[in-house]
N, C-alpha and C positions, 0 to 999 in steps of 0.2 A: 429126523423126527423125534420130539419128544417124549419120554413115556407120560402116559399116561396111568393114574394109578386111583382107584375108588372114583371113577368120573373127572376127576379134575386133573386138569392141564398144570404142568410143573411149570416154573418162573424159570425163564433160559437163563444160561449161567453167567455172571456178573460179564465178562470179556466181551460176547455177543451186544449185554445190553450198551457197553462203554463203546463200541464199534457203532452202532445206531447212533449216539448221541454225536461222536466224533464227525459223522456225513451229515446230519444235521445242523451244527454249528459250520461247518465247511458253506454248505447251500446257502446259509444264513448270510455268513459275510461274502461271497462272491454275490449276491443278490445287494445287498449293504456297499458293496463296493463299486457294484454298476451303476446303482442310485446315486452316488457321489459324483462318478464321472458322467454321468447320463444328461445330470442336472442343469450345470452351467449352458447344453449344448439345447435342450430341450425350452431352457427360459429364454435363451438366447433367441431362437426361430420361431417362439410363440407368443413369447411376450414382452420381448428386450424392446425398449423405446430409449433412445439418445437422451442423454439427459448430461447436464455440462459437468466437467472435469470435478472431480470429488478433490484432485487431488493440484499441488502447483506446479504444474504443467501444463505442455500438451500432449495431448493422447493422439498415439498413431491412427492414421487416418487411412480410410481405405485406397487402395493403390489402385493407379488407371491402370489400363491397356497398355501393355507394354510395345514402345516404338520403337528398337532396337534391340537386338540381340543380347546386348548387357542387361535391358532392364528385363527380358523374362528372365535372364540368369537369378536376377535379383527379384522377383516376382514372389517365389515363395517365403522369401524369409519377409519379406514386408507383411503378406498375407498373414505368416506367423505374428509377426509383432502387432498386428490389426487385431487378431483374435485376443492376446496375448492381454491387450486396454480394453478389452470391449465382451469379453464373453460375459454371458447371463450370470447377474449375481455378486457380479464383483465388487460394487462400489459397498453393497451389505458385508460382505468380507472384511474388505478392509475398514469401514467401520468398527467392526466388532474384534478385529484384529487390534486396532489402535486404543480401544476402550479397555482392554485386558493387559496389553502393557504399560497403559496409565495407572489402573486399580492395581495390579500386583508389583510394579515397578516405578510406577510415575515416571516415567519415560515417555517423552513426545517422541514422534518417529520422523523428525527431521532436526540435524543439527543448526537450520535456518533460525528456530526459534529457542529459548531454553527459558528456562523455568528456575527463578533467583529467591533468594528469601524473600519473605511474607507474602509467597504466591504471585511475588512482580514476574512475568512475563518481559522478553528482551528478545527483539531482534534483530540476530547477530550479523547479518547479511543480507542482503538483496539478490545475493545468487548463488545456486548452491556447489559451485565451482569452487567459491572464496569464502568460504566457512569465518565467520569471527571479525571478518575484514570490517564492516560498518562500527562494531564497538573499537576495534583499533583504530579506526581514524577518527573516529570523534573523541573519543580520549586523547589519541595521540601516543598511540603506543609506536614506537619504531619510526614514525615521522619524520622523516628528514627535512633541514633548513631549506634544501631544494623544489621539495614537495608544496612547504609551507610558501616559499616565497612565488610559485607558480599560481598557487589557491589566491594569493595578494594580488596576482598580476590578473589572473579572472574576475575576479568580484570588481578589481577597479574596470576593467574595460565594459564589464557589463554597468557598471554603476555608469560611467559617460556614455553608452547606449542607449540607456535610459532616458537618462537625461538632455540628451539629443532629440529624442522624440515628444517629452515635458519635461520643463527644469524642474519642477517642481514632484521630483522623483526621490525615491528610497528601497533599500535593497536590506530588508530583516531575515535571518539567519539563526532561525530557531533552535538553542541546543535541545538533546533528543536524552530520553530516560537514562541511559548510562553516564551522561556526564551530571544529570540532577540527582542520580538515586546510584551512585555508586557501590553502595554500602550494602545495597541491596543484590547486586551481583552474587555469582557463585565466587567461591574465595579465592581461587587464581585469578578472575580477572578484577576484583575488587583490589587485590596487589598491582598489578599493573595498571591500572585505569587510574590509582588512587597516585599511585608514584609520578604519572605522566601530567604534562599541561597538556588541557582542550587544545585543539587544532584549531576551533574558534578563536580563540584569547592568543593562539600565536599570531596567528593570520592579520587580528584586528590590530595587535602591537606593530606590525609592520606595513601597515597601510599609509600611503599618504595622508598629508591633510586633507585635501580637497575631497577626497572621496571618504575617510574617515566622516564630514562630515554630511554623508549620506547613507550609512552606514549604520546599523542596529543588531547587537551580538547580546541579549537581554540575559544574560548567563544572571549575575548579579540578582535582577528584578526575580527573576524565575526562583532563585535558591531563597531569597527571601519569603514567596509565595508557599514554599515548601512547610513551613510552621505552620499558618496557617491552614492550607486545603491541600489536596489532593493534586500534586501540577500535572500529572499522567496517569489515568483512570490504571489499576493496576494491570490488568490484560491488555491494556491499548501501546499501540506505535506512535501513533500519531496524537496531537495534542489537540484536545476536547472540550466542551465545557466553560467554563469559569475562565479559568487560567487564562485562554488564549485574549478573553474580552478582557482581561486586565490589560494584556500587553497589548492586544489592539487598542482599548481608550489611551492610552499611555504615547504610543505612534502618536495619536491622531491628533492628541490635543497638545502635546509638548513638541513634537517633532513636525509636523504636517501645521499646527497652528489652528487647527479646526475647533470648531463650537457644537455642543450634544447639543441635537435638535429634538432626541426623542430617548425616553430610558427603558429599555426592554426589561420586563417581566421573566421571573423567572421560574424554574423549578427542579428539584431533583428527580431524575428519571435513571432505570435502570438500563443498562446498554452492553449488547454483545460483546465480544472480541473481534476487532480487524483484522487479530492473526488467524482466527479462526479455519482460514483455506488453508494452514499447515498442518493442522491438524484435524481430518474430518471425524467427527464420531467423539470429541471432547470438546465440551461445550465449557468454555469459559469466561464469566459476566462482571462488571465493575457497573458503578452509578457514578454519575455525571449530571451536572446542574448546565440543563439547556435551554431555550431562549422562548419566550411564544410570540414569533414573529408577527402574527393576525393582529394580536390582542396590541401592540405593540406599533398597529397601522401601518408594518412594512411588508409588501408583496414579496414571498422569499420563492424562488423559484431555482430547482435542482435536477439538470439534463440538459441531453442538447438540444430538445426540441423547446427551451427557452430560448435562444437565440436563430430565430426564422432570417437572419441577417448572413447569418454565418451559413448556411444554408449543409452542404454535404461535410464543411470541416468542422460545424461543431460534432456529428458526430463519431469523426476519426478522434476528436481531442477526448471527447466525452464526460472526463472532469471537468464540468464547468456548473456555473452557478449565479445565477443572475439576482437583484434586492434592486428596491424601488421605498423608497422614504419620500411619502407625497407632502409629511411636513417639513421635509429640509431641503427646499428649492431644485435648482437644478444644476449646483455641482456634480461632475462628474468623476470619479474613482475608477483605475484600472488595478487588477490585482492578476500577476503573473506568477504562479507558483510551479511547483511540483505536489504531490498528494499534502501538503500540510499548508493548504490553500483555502481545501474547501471546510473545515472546520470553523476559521480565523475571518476569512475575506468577508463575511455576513455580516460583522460587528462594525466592520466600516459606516453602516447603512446610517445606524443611528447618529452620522455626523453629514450624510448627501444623499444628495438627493435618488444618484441611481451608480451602484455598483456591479462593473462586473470582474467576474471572476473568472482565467483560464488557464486551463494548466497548459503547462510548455512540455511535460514530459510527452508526448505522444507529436511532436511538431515534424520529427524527423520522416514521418509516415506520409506527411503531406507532399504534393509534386509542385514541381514550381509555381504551377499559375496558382493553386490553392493557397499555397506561400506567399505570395505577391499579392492576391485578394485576401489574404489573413492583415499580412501590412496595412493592405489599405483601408480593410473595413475598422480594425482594432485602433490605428494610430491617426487615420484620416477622420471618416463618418465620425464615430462614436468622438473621436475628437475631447478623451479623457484631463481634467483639471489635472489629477496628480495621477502618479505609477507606483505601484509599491509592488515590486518582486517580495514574495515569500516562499524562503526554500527552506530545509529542515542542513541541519550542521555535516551532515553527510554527504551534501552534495560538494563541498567546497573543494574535494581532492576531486576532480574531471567533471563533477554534473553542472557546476558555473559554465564552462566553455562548452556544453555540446549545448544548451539553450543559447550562446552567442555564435557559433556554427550554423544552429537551425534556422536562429531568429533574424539574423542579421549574416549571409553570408556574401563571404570574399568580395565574388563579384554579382549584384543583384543583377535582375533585370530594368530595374531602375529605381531612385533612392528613394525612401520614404522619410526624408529629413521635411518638417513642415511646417518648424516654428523658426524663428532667427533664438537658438539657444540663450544669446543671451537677454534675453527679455524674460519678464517674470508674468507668468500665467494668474486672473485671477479668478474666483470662483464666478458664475454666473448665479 
């Protein structure tokens, strides 16, 4: 007890008070600290709702009932890894997580994408296994003559593929931002990209005639476009805009032989990043001059539920995209790509009548009968004037042959040859 002296209570002596304070800050952060753990587990059971992957991946998925002795062994650590993608709060984490070591680092958090002079965006892979691997093969870094002469021996088998199905077929081969904007790379690989020949330019140097001339590697046209505009919106992969309708008119009327029926209208519009899934929580934007298809009286239509023909596989393909030009008759156009399809395949429109567009990269998903009615309804019904495969420069080391695997294999159920090859197809 304190004394007391003239009525009033003495002030306890500094230790006692620094003891008080000391159990006060203690409650403080064990109450601070339950809050943080509390939190995720509390949003999670009250107000967590699914919402698709922030990130590029997939996220562990809740695990069945285990039917074996092995998998309750394994039950809890999947449990772990389910809570691990999915507790309350996470996708705001990592958001704010990747926003801070942009601002204080400019570091993306995936070595998929990277960040080159004057804010160009590059990316280096399609998987994050093979880190760099997409800029070394379209550059042609470390490339070998055996590599190069397989990618020759693909592009031609697919080009007489093609051309089995309509002669009047072509197979473009889009080089991709690293081999047009090298310069703009970070400086090791601007030394190597810069010292190496495109994998394109080997490829097309050792192609036969016959298929050289079905064959379009527009390296040349594209670095020329480079002076004037913008060939690769700076954040984008994929090729946008302008550019692709130069090299589409250019096919169509020099190569294919075709007549503009109609001149699309255009305009500058600002436009997100496609890499943007690599990095969620940094938003990065370019502008791009895009088409107004209406005003332009062509029907542009983008999904699967444009082709009611294709019924359940257009929407395994789901890159697909369909155009309708009711001024330019009733030639028929097929465009077979990979993702640098649907930017490109529209521009066709303004030379036919009706364009379609489907990617091949999702073909492998399909089962045989859907495979067999893909043949029949794309190469039969629809019964296209011309073909024009459009794949980006990166597929040429293995993506040429898993589309002649999927598209055309070994032994069918039975052949979808329809024309006598050599006849020449004409417009209707």
């Amino acid at each position: 007890m304190w004394a007391v002296r003239a009525g009033k209570r003495r002030e306890p002596p500094a230790p006692v008070r620094w003891a008080a304070l000391q159990r006060l800050c203690a409650r403080l952060f064990v109450a601070a600290f339950a809050v943080i753990l509390l939190t995720p587990a509390v949003v999670q059971l009250l107000v967590y709702r699914p919402t698709a992957p922030s990130e590029n991946r997939s996220l562990a998925t809740w695990p069945r009932a285990p039917r074996s002795l092995d998998e309750a062994w394994r039950l809890p650590a999947r449990v772990s890894a389910y809570i691990e993608d999915h507790f309350g709060g996470r996708t705001k984490m990592i958001v704010a997580h990747n926003r801070l070591r942009y601002a204080l680092f400019h570091e993306l958090p995936t070595e998929q994408v990277i960040e080159g002079k004057h804010q160009r965006l590059f990316l280096t892979s399609h998987s994050s296994h093979t880190p760099y691997a997409l800029i070394r093969n379209v550059c042609g870094i470390g490339v070998e003559n055996s590599e190069i002469a397989a990618a020759g021996g693909a592009a031609t088998a697919l080009i007489d593929h093609l051309r089995a199905e309509t002669p009047s077929s072509l197979l473009l081969l889009v080089p991709t931002s690293p081999v047009i904007y090298p310069e703009d790379l970070p400086d090791w690989l601007d030394r190597l990209c810069s010292q190496a020949e495109p994998t394109g330019v080997r490829v097309e140097a050792g192609l036969p005639a016959a298929a050289r001339s079905a064959w379009a590697y527009p390296l040349q046209q594209m670095l020329d476009l480079k002076r004037s505009m913008q060939v690769y919106p700076s954040a984008y992969f994929h090729w946008y805009g302008a550019p692709p309708r130069r090299i589409i008119e250019a096919i169509a009327e020099h190569r294919l032989g075709l007549v503009k029926h109609t001149e699309l209208s255009v305009a500058m519009q600002p436009v997100g990043s496609d890499l943007g899934q690599f990095s969620p929580g940094i938003r990065f934007t370019s502008s791009a001059v895009l088409p107004d298809w209406r005003r332009g009286g062509i029907d542009a239509c983008v999904g699967p539920t444009c082709f009611p023909e294709l019924g359940d596989i257009a929407q395994v393909l789901y890159d697909v995209s369909r155009y309708r030009n009711r001024n330019a008759g009733g030639t028929r156009l097929l465009v077979l790509s990979d993702s640098f399809g649907l930017h490109g395949a529209g521009y066709f429109s303004e030379y036919v009548g009706e364009v379609w567009h489907l990617s091949t990269s999702d073909l492998a998903r399909l089962s045989p009968d859907q495979l067999e009615r893909f043949r029949q309804i794309v190469f039969h019904d629809y019964d296209p004037d011309f073909i024009v495969g459009i794949y980006h420069d990166g597929a040429l080391l293995g993506g040429l042959r898993g589309v002649i695997r999927n598209l055309w294999p070994a032994n069918p159920s039975s052949t979808t040859a329809r024309r006598d090859s050599g006849g020449a197809t004409s417009p209707r």
